[in-house]
Structures are given as structure tokens and as C-alpha cells.
N, C-alpha and C positions, 0 to 999 in steps of 0.2 A: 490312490498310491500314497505310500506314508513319505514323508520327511527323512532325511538321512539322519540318522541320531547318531551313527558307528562309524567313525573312520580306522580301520585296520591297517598297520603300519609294520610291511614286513621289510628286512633289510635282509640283504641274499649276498653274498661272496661266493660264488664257485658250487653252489650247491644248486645247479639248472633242474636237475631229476627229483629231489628232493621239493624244490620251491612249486615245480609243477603240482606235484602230488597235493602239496597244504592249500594251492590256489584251486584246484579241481574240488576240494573239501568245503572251501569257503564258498564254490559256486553252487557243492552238491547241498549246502545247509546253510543257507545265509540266514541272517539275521531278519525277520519277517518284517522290521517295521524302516528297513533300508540303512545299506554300508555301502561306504564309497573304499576302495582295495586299493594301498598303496604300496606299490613294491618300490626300496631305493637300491639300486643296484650297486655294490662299492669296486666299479671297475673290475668284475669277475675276467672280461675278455674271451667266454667259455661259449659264449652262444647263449648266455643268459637274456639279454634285452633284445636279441633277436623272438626270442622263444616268446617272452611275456605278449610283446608283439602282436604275433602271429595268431597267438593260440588263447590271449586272454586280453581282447581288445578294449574292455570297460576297466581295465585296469589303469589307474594313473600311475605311471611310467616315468621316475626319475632314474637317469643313469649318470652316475657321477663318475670324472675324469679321474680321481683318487679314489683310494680306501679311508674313507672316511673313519672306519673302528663303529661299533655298535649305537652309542648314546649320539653323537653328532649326526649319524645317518639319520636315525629315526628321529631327532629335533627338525632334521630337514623338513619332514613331511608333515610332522607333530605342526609346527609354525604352520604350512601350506591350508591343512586342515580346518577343519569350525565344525563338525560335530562336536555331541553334547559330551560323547563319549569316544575314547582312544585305546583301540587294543594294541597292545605291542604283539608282534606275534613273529615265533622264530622259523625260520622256513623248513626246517625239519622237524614241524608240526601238523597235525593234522583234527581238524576240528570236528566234535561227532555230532549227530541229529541233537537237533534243539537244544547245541553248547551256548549258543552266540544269546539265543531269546534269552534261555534261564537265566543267564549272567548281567544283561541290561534288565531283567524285571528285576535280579537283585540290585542293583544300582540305583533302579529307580524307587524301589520301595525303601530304602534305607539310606536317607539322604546325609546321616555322617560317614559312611565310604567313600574313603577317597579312591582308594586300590584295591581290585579283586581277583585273587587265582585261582584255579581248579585244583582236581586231580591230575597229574599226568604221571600216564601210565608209558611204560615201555612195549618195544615191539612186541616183544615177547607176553603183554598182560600185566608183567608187575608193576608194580609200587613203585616213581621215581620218586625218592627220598630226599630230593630238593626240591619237590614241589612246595613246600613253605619250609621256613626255616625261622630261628631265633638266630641273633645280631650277634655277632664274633665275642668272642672273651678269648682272652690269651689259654684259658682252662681247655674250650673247646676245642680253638685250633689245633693246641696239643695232642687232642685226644684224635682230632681226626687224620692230621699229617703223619702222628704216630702209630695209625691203624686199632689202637685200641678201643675210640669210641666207634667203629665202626662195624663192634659184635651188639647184636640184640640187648645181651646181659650186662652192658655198658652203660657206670650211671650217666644220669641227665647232665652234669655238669661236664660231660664228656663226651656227649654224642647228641650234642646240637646242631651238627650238621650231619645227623641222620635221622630225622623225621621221621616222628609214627603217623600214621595216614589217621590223623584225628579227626572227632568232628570237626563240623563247623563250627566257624567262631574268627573273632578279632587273633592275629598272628603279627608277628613283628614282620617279616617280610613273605612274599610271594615272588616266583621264581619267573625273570623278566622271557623265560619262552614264551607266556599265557601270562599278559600282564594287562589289567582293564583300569583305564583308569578314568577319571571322572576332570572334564577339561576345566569347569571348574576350580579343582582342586590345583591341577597343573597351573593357571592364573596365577594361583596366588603363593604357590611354593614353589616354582619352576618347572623347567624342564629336566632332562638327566643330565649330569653332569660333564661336560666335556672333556673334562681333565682325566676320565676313566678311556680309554681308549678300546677295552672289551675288559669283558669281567666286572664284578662288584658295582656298576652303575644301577643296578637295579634294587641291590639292596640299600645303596646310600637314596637313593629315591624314596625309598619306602620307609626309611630313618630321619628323611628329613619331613614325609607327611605326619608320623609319628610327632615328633617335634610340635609339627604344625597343631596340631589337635585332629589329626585325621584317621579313621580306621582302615588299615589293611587287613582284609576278611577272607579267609580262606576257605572255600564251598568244596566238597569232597564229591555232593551226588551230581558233579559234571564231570567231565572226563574226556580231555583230550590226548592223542596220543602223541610220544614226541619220541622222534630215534635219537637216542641223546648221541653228543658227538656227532653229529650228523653236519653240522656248520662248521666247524673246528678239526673232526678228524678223530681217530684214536688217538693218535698221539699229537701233543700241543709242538707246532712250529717254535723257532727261537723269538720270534718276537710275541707270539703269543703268551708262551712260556713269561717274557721279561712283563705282558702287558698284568697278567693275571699276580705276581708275586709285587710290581707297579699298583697295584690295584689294592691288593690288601693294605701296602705301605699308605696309600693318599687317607685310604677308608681311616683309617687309623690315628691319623698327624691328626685328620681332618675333622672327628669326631669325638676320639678319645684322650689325643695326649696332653690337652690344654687342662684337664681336668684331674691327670693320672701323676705318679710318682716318676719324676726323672728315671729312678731308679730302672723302674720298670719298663717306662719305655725303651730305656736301653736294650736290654733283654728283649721284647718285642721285637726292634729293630732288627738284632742281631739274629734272633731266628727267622725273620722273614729272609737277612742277605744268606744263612746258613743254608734253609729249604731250595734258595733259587741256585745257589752255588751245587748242592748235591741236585738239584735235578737237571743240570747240563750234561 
């Protein structure tokens, strides 16, 4: 029997029917050389850690008394852990035949990876176009909050947060539903940041490996499936809403504006309180 090399770190709010489905997947295809499954529960109340329970007893089973928000759940388990390797994985995911192997031999053959993502595809077969992404420019945001980068025929400097399903290759970030990361790497860079409460922690993760001198590598011929929305809902709750428009503001103070023109950060500023004010 192999050694656990794969701790899997799912965190579930309210999503019991969904989390079933991604744990049924990770049983139907595990990773052949041993994962230890960690579900952190944020206070769902729904019959969630009843369920995990009953129905998936090798599962290690944390249920927290609060809502933790995404980055401090999965630090929860992330710390608990000592595999070599850490998948973040969102419970409205669902892992295909020999995802888990492909993605730890990449890991393993290619030992400047720090972080690695898949393809994820929609219910429906397509293309989810956050499955990697390049890091915010105020150009981009524009283009995507404004709907414009969001047609095909949209140049690059405007629809960076709509991905062409590229090859393989080093990417600036990979999309925290399917996020592998190498605990190594986590040692010496951190964990995700707790000051993101949901939203944006997985790109500032992947900016600070960046940083570090670490590659984030995005693999296309895997392919897991994810019902986007499926954690969150169609539409974003009001705190979700303040966590995600909170998110771009921290991403930003946090990364960019020590380095950027007063000027501009103002303007930054100002359209991020403009977007959170027009989408109440």
C-alpha cells in the first residue's frame, strides 16, 4: 500500500447534494498512490456533517461552529495535513478517471511547480473560461465588468478574464475550484490569505508564488467538471457580493498600489466602490 502523498481540502457551505456528488468522484477515482479527504464544514446546518458522516466515514470531518469564508477553512485542514501534496477542491466539483494520478506525476516530474490547474469544464461540456487566468490590470477589469472583453473578437488587453483554453504551459494563475499545490511550496510562501474572506484568495496565492520564483502550470488534457455557481448560488448574497468587490480592493492596495500612480489608484478605487454600489 503506497504512502499518502494527496491531502484534498474541500470546504462546503450549504452545498450537501453537490459535496456528495465531488466526494462519490474522489472515491470513484482516487488517486492511486493514496489521499487522505478533508471536508471543512463552514456551519452549513443543512444536514451536511450529518451526511459526510454517514455516507463517507474515511473522510476527515471538520465542522466548524462559524463560517469561516473560503482561505481560513481550507488553512484549517491545509495546517492539519503533511502530505507532499494539497488539492483545494470546491465541492461543486467533480474529478474524472485518472485526474488526481495525471496531475501528482505532473507535480512530481517537474519540481519548479509550485501550483497546478486543469481544464474545467461546465455541466453542459464547455469551456469554463476561469479555468486560468492572467492577474487584474485596471484595462482588463474594464473590459470585463463592462461586457466588452467578454466577446471572442475582444483584444487581449481586455479579455483577460476570459481565457482561451490554451495549451499547456506556466500561467499566471489557476482557478482555486482545482487548485494542486505542492506543500513545499506553501512552507515557504504561505498559506492563502485570511484577510480574503471568499473570492480573490486564490489568485493572490498564485501571485505571491509568482513572486516567490514558483511556477503556476496550467494542464488542459485533464479535465474536471465543475457546476459553476454551485457553492455561492446564481446570484451573489449581500455579503458575498461586499466579500468579492472587498476582494479586488485588498488584491490591489495589497499588490499594486505601493508601486502605481496616486492618481490611478484613485480611479481604481473609485470604480471598484462605483461596481459594488451599482450591483446592489
Amino acid at each position: 500500500m503506497h504512502a499518502q502523498v494527496l491531502d484534498v481540502v474541500v470546504v462546503s457551505f450549504r452545498s450537501r447534494d453537490l459535496l456528495r456528488a465531488c466526494l462519490s468522484s474522489l472515491h470513484a477515482h482516487p488517486a492511486q498512490k493514496g489521499a487522505r479527504v478533508w471536508v471543512v464544514d463552514n456551519a452549513s446546518r443543512d444536514g451536511t456533517v450529518e451526511t459526510v458522516r454517514s455516507e463517507f466515514p474515511d473522510v476527515e470531518l471538520i465542522g466548524s461552529e462559524t463560517n469561516l469564508g473560503f482561505a481560513a477553512a481550507n488553512n484549517l485542514a491545509i495546517r492539519r495535513g503533511s502530505a507532499s501534496y494539497v488539492l483545494a477542491l470546491n465541492p461543486d466539483t467533480r474529478v474524472t478517471p485518472g485526474a488526481l494520478d495525471h496531475m501528482l506525476e505532473l507535480m512530481e516530474s517537474n519540481p519548479s511547480i509550485g501550483i497546478a490547474g486543469c481544464r474545467l469544464e461546465l455541466e453542459d461540456g464547455t469551456f469554463d473560461h476561469a479555468a486560468r487566468r492572467a492577474f487584474p490590470t485596471p484595462l482588463g477589469a474594464l473590459g470585463h465588468f463592462t461586457g466588452i472583453g467578454r466577446h471572442d473578437a475582444a483584444p487581449t488587453s481586455l479579455s483577460q478574464y476570459r481565457a482561451p483554453a490554451v495549451d499547456r504551459g506556466s500561467v499566471d494563475a489557476v482557478n482555486g475550484a482545482f487548485m494542486l499545490m505542492r506543500r513545499k511550496a506553501l512552507d515557504e510562501v504561505g498559506l492563502f490569505d485570511e484577510g480574503y474572506w471568499m473570492y480573490m484568495e486564490d489568485l493572490d496565492l498564485c501571485y505571491r508564488f509568482k513572486q516567490a520564483g514558483w511556477t503556476t502550470w496550467y494542464e488542459p488534457d485533464v479535465t474536471v467538471v465543475h457546476t459553476k455557481g454551485g457553492t455561492s448560488g446564481p446570484f451573489r448574497s449581500s455579503r458575498l457580493n461586499y466579500a468579492f468587490h472587498y476582494g479586488m480592493l485588498r488584491f490591489y492596495r495589497k499588490h499594486y498600489a505601493g508601486v502605481r500612480n496616486p492618481l490611478l489608484n484613485g480611479v481604481v478605487y473609485a470604480g471598484i466602490g462605483v461596481k459594488l454600489v451599482l450591483s446592489l
